[in-house]
C-alpha positions as protocol buffer text, in pm:
chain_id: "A"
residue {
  index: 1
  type: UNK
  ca { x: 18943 y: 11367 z: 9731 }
}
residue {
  index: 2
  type: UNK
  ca { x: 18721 y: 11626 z: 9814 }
}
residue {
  index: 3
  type: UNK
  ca { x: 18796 y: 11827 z: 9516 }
}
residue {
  index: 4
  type: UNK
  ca { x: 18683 y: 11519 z: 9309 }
}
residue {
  index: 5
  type: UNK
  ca { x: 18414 y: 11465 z: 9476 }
}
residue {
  index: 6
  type: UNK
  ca { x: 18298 y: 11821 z: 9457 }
}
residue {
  index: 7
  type: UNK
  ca { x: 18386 y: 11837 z: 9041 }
}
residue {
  index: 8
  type: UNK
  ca { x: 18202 y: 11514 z: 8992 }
}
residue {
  index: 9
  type: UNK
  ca { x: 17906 y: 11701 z: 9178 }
}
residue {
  index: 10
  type: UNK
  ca { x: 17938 y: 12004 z: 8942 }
}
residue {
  index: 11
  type: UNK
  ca { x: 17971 y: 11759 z: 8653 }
}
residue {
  index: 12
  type: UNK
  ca { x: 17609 y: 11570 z: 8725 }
}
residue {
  index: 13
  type: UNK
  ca { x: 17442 y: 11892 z: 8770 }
}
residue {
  index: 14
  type: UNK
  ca { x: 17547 y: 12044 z: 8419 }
}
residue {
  index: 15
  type: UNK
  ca { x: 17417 y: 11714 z: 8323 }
}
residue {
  index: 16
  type: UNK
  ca { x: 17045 y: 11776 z: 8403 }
}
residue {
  index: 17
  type: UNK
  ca { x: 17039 y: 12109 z: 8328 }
}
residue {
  index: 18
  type: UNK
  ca { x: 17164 y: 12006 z: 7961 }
}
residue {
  index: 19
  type: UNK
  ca { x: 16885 y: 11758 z: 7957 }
}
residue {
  index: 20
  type: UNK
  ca { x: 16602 y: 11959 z: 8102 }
}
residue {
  index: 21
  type: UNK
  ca { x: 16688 y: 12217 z: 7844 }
}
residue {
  index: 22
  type: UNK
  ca { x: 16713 y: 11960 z: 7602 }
}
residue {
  index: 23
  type: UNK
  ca { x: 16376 y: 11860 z: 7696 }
}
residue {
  index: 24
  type: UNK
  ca { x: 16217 y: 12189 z: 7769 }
}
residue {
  index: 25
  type: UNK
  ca { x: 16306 y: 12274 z: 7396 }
}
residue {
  index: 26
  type: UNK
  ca { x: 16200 y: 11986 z: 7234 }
}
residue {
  index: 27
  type: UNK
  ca { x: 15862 y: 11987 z: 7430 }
}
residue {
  index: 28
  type: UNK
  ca { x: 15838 y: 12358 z: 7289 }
}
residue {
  index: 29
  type: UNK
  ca { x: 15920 y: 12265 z: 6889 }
}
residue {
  index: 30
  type: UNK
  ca { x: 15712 y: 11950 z: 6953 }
}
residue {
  index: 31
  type: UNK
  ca { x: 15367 y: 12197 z: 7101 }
}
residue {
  index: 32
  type: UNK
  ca { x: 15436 y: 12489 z: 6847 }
}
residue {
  index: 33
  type: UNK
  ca { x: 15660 y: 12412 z: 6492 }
}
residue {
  index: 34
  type: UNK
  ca { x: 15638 y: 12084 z: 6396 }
}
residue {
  index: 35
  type: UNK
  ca { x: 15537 y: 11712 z: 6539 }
}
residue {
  index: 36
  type: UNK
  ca { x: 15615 y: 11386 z: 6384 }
}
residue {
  index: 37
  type: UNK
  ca { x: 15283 y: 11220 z: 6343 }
}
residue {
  index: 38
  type: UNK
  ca { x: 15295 y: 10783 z: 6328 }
}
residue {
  index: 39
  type: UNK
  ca { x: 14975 y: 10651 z: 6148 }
}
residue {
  index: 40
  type: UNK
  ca { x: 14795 y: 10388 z: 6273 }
}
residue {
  index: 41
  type: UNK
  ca { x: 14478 y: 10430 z: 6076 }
}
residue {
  index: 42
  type: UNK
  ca { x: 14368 y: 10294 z: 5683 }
}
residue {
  index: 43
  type: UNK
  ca { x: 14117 y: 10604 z: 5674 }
}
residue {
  index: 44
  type: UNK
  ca { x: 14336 y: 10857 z: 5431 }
}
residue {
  index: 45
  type: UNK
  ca { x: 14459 y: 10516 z: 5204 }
}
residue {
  index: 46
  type: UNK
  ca { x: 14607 y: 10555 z: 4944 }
}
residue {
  index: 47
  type: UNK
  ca { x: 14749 y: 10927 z: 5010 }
}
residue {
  index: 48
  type: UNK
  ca { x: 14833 y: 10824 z: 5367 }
}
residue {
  index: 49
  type: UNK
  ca { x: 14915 y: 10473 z: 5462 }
}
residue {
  index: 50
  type: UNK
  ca { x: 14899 y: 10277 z: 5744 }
}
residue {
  index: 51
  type: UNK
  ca { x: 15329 y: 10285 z: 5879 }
}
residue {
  index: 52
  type: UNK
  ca { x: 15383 y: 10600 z: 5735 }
}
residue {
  index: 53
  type: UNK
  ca { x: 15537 y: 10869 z: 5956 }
}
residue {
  index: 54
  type: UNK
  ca { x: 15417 y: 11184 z: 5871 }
}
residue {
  index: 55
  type: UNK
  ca { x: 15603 y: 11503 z: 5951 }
}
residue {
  index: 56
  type: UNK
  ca { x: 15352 y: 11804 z: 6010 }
}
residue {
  index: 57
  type: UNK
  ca { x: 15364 y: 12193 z: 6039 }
}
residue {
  index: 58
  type: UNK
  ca { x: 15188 y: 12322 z: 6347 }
}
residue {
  index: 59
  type: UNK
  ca { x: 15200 y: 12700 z: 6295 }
}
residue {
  index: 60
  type: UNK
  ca { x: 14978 y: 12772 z: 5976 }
}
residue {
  index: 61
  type: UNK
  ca { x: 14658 y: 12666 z: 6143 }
}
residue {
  index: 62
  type: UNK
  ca { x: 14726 y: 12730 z: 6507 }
}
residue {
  index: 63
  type: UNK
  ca { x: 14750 y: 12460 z: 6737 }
}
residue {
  index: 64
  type: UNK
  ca { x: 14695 y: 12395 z: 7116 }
}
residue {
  index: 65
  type: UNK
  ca { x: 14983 y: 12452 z: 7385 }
}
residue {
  index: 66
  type: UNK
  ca { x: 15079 y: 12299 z: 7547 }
}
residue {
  index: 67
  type: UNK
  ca { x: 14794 y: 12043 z: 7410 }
}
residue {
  index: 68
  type: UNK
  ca { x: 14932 y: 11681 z: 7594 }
}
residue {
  index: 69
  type: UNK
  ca { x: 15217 y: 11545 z: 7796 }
}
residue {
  index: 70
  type: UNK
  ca { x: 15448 y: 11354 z: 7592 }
}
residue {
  index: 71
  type: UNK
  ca { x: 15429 y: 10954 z: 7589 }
}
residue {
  index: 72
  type: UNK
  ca { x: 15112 y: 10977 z: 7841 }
}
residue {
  index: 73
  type: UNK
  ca { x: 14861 y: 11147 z: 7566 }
}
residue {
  index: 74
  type: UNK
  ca { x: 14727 y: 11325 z: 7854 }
}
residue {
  index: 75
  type: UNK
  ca { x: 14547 y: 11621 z: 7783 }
}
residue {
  index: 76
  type: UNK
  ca { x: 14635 y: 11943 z: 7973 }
}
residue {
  index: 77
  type: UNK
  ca { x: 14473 y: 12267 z: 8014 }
}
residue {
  index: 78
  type: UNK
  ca { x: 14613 y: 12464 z: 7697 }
}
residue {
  index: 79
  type: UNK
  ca { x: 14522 y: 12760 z: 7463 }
}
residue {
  index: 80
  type: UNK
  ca { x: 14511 y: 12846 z: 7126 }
}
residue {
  index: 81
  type: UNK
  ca { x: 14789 y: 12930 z: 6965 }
}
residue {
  index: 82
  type: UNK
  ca { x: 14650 y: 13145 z: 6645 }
}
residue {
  index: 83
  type: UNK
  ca { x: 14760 y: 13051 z: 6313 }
}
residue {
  index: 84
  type: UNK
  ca { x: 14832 y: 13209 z: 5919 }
}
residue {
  index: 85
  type: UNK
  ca { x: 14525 y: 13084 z: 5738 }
}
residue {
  index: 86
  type: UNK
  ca { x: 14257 y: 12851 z: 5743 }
}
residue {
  index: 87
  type: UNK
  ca { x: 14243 y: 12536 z: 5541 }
}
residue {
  index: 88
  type: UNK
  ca { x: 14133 y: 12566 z: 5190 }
}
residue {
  index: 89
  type: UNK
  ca { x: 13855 y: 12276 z: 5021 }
}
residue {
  index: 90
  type: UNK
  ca { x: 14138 y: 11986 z: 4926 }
}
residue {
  index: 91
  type: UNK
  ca { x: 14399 y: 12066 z: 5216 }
}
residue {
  index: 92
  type: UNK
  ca { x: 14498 y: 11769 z: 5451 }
}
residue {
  index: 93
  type: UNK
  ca { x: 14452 y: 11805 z: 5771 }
}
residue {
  index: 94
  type: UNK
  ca { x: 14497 y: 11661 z: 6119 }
}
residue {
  index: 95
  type: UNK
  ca { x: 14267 y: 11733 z: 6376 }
}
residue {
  index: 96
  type: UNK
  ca { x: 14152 y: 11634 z: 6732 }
}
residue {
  index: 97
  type: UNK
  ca { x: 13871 y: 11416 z: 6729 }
}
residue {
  index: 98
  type: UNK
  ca { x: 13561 y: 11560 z: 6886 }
}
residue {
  index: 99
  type: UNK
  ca { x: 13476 y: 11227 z: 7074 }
}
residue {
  index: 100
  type: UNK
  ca { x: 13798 y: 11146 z: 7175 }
}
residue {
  index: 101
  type: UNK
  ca { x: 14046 y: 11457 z: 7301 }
}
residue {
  index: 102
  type: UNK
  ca { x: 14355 y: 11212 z: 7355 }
}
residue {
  index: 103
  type: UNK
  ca { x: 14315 y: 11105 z: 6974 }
}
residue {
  index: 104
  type: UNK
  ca { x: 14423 y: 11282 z: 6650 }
}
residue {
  index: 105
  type: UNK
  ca { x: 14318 y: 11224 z: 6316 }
}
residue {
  index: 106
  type: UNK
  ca { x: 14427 y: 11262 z: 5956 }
}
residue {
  index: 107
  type: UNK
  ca { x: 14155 y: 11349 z: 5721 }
}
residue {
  index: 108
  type: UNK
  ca { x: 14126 y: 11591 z: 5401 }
}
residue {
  index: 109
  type: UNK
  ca { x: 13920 y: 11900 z: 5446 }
}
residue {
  index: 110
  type: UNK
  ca { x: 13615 y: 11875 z: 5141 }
}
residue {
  index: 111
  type: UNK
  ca { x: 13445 y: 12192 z: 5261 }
}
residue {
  index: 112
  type: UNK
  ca { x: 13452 y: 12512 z: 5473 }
}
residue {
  index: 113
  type: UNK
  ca { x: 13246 y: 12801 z: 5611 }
}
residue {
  index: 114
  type: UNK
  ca { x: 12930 y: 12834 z: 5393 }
}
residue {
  index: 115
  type: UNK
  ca { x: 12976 y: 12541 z: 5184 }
}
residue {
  index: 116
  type: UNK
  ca { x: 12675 y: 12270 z: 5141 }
}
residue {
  index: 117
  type: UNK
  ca { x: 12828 y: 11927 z: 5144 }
}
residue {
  index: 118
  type: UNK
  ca { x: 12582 y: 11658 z: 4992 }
}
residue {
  index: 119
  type: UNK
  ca { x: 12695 y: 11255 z: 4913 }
}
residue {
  index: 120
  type: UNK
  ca { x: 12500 y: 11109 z: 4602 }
}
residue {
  index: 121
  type: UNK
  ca { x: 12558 y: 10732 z: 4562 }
}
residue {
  index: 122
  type: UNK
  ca { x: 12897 y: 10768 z: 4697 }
}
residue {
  index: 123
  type: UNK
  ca { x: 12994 y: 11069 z: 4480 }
}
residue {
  index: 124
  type: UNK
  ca { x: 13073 y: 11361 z: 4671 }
}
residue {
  index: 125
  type: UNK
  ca { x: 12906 y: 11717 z: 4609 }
}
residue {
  index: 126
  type: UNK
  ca { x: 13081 y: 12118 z: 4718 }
}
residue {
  index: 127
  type: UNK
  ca { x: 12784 y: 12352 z: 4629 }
}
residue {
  index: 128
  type: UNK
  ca { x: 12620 y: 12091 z: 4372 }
}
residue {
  index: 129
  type: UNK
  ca { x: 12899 y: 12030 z: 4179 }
}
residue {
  index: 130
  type: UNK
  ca { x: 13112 y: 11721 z: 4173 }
}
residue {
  index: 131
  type: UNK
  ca { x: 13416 y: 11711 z: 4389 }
}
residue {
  index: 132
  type: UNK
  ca { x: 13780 y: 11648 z: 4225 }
}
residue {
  index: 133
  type: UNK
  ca { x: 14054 y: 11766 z: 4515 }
}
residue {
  index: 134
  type: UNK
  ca { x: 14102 y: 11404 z: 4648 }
}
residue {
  index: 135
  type: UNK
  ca { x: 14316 y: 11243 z: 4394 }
}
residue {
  index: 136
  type: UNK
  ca { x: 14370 y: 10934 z: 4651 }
}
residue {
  index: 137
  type: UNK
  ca { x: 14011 y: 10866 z: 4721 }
}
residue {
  index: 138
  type: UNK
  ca { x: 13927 y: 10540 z: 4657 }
}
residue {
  index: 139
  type: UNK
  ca { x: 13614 y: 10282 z: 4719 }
}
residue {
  index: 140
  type: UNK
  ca { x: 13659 y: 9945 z: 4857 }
}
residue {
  index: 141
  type: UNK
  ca { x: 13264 y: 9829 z: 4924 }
}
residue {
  index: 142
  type: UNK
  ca { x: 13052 y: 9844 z: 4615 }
}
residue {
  index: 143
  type: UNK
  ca { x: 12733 y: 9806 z: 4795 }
}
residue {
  index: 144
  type: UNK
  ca { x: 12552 y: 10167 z: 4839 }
}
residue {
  index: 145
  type: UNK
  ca { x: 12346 y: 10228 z: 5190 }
}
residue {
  index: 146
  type: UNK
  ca { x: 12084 y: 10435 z: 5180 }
}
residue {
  index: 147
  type: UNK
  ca { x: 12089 y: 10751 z: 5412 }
}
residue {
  index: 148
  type: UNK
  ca { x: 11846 y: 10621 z: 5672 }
}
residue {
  index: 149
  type: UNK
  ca { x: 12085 y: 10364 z: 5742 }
}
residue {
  index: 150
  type: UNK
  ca { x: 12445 y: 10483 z: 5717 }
}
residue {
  index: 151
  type: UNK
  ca { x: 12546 y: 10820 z: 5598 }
}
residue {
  index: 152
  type: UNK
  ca { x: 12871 y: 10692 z: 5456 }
}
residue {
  index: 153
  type: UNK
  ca { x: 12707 y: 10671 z: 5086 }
}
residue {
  index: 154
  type: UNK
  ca { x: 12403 y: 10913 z: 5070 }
}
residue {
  index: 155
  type: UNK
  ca { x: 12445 y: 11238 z: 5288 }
}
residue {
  index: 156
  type: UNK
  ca { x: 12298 y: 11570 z: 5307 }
}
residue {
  index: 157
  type: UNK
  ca { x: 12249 y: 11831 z: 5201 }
}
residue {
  index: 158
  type: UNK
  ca { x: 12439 y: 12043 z: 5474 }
}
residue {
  index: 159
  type: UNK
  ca { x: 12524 y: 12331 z: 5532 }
}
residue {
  index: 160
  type: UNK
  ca { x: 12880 y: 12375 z: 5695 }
}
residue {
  index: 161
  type: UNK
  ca { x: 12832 y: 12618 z: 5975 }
}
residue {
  index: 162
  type: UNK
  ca { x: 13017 y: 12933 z: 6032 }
}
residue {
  index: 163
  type: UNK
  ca { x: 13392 y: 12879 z: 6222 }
}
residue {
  index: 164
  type: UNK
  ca { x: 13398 y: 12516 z: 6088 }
}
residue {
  index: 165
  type: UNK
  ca { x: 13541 y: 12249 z: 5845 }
}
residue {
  index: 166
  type: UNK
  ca { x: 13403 y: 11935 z: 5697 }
}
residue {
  index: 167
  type: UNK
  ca { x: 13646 y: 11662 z: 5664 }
}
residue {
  index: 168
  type: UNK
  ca { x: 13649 y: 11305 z: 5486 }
}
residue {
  index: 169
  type: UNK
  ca { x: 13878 y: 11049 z: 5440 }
}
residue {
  index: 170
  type: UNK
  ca { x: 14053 y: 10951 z: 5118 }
}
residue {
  index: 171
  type: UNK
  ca { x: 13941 y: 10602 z: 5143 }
}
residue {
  index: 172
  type: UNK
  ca { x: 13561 y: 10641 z: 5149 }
}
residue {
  index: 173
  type: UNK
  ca { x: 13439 y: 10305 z: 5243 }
}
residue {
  index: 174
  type: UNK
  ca { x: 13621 y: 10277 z: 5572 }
}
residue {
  index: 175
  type: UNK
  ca { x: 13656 y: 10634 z: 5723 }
}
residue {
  index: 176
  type: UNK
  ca { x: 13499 y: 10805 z: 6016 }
}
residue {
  index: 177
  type: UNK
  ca { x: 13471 y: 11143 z: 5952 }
}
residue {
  index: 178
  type: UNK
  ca { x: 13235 y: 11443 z: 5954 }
}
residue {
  index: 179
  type: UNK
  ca { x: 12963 y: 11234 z: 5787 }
}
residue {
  index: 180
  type: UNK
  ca { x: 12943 y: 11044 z: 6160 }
}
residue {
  index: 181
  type: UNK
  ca { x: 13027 y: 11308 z: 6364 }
}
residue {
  index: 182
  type: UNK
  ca { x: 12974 y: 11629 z: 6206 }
}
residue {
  index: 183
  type: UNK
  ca { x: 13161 y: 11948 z: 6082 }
}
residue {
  index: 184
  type: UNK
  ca { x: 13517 y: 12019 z: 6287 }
}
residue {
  index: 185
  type: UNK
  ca { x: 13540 y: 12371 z: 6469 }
}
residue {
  index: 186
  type: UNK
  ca { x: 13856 y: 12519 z: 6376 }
}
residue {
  index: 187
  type: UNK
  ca { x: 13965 y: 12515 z: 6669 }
}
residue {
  index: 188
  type: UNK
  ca { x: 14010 y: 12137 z: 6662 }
}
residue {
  index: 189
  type: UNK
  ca { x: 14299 y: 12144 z: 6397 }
}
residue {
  index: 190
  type: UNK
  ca { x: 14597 y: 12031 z: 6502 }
}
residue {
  index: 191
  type: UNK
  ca { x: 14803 y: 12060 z: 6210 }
}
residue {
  index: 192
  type: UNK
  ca { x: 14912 y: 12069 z: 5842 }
}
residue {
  index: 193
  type: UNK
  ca { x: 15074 y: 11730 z: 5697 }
}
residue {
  index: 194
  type: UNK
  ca { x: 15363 y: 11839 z: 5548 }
}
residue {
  index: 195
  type: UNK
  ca { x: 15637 y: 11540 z: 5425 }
}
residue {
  index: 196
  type: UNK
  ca { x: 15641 y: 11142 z: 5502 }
}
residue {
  index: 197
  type: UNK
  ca { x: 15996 y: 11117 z: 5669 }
}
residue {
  index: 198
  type: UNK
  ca { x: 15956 y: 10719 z: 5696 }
}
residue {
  index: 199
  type: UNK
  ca { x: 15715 y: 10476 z: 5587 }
}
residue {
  index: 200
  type: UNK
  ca { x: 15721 y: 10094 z: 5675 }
}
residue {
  index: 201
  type: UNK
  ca { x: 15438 y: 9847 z: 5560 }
}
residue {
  index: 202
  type: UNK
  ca { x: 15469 y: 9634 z: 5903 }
}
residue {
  index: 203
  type: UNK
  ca { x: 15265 y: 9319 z: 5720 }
}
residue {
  index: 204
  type: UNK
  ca { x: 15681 y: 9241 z: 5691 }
}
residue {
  index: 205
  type: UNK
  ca { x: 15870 y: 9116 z: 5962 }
}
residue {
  index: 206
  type: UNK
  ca { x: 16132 y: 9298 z: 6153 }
}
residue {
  index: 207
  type: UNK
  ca { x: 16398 y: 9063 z: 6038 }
}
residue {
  index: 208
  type: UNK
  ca { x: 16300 y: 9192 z: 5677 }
}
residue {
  index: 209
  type: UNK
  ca { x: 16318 y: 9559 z: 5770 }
}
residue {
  index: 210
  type: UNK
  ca { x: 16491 y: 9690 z: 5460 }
}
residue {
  index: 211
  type: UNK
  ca { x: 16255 y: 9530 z: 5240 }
}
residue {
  index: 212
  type: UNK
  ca { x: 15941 y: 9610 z: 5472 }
}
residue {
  index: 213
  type: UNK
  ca { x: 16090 y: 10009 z: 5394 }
}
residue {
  index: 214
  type: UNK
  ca { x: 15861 y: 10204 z: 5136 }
}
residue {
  index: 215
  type: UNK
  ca { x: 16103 y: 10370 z: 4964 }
}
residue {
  index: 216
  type: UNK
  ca { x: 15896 y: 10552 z: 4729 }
}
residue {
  index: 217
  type: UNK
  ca { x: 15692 y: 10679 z: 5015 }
}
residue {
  index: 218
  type: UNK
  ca { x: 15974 y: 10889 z: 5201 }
}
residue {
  index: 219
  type: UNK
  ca { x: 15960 y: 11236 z: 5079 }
}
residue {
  index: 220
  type: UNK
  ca { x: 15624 y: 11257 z: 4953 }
}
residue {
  index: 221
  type: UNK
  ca { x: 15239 y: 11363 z: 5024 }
}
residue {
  index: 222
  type: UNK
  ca { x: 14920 y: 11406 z: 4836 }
}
């Protein structure tokens, strides 16, 4: 009996230290490779959709470890991991929003380091010349606010300052981005969307899951 007892014993304790590696690892690939990213946001519509599950490499800009516990969202002292390049004018990009540490956010990078952004009647300007590296963008509100009331449609010029990025989202009308709260440090990218591994349009039901599935969406990104 005591033999049983005693193997049984062994037997839980292999256990957990299966599952705390199993843990410990996927904490690490989660903080430094990849991270599977669910949108909740219309900002980056159409190239990124609200239900789509985005799959996203975390080594080519650098990212933050150990960044947040998992499931809490509760940011923890971390450091900068350094990464292969910067983003380039047209990359996508997920980054850390600078009012809101616990929050990331999927926007495309328009301009970098030196750049002078300007917004002209909702047409977007790099260095005075019209802006084609969004092929998703779209415009959903035809009225056009004038810059002393909303910089969404008339912004600028501006400079984009040394050691930063100045994101927008694809769907013009109904993003918050750098127009509201400025150009991104670098050190606020989290990440480089790479695939959609899943994508359900949740205005479906559960007990329609297969057709609320967006088929066409797995596989793909802008």
């Amino acid at each position: 009996m005591q033999k049983s007892k005693t193997t049984a014993s062994g037997s839980t304790v292999e256990f957990l230290k299966s599952a705390i590696l199993v843990i410990a690892v996927s904490f690490f690939v989660r903080s430094t490779v990849v991270q599977a990213y669910h949108v909740t946001s219309g900002s980056m519509e159409n190239t990124i959709l609200t239900g789509d599950f985005v799959i996203a490499d975390k080594l080519t800009y650098g990212t933050q470890i150990p960044d947040r516990l998992p499931f809490l969202e509760t940011k923890m002292p971390s450091f900068r991991l350094p990464g292969f390049s910067s983003p380039v004018s047209g990359d996508l990009v997920i980054i850390e929003s600078p009012e809101d540490e616990t929050k990331d956010l999927f926007k495309r990078c328009v301009a970098v380091e030196g750049q002078t952004v300007e917004i002209r009647d909702k047409e977007l300007f790099i260095d005075g010349k019209p802006y084609l590296n969004s092929p998703g963008v779209k415009h959903t509100d035809s009225r056009v606010f004038p810059s002393r009331y909303l910089p969404r449609d008339n912004f600028g010029p501006e400079r984009v300052p040394d050691g930063h990025i100045f994101v927008i989202g694809d769907n013009r009308d109904n993003s918050y981005d750098s127009r509201y709260f400025g150009p991104i440090p670098l050190v606020n990218i989290k990440a480089r969307p790479l695939v959609i591994a899943f994508s359900r349009d949740a205005r479906h039901p559960l007990w329609r899951f297969a057709k609320a599935i967006r088929w066409g969406r797995i596989g793909s990104i802008e």
